[in-house]
N, C-alpha and C positions, 0 to 999 in steps of 0.2 A: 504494500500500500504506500503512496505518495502523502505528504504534505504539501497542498497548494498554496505559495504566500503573494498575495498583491502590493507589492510596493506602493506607496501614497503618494509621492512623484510631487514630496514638498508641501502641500496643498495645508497639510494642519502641520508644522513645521513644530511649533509652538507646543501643541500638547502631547506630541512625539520627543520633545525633550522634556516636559514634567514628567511624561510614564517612564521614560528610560533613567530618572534619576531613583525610581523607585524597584524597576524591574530591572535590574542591568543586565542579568545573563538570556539568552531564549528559550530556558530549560522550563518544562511545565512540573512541578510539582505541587502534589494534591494530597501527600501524608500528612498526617497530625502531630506522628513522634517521631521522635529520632529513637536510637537506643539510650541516651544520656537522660531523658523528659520523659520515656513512657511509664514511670511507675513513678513517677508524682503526679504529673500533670492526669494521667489516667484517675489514679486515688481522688485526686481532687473532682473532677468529672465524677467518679462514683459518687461522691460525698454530698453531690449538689443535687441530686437524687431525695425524695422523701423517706418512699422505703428505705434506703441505704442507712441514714439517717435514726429512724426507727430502729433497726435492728442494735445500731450504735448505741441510742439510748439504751434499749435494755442491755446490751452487755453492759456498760457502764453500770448501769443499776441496780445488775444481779452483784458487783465485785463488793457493796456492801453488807455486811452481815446482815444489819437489823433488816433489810429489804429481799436478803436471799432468797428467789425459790426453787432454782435449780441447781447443778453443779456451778462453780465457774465457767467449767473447762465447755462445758454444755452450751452457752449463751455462745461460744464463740463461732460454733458450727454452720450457723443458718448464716455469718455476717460472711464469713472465711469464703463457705460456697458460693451464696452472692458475688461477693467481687472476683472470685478465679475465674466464675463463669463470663462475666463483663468482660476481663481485663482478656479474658482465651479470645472473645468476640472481636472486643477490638485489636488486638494483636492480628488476627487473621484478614481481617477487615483491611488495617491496613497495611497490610505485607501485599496483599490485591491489591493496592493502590499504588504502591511501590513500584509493582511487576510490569502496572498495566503504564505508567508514569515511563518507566523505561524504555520498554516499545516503543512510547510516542518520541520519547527526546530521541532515539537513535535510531529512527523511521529517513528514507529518504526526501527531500525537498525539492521543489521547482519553485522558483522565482521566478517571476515573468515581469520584464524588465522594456521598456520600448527600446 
């Protein structure tokens, strides 16, 4: 498969230099993490979640005596599975976006040029 790119032959000169001060390279990416960000930035994304949130209250809640109703180690179960399951999703999610990101940036090109 090609990429077709139409040169603008000058015409918006001006807002072809504000997007280039923002966009410098012509690489398309569409991931969210990198490997350094995806287990903060993901936790935080879970956390802003209600459910997420819930679950967090009761473990928190169950860690005090007077309020105990289950084990400790019990409350932890339902929050743990929660986010592995998110965190496997989006992990996968964007490793496709990665893959598919690739392909485009080193897809061939046609410029058409007067």
């Amino acid at each position: 498969k090609w990429r077709i790119v139409f040169p603008d032959n000058r015409r918006q000169w001006k807002e072809w230099q504000q997007a280039s001060t923002f966009y410098s390279g012509n690489r398309i990416q569409t991931t969210k993490y990198t490997l350094l960000t995806f287990l903060p930035q993901n936790l935080f994304e879970q956390f802003c979640r209600m459910g997420n949130l819930y679950f967090l209250f009761l473990m928190v809640l169950n860690w005090f005596p007077q309020v105990e109703v289950f084990h400790r180690e019990i409350t932890l179960l339902p929050l743990i599975v929660i986010l592995l399951a998110g965190m496997i999703k989006d992990a996968v999610e964007d490793y496709r976006k990665y893959q598919f990101d690739k392909i485009i940036n080193f897809s061939k090109t046609r410029v058409y040029d007067k």
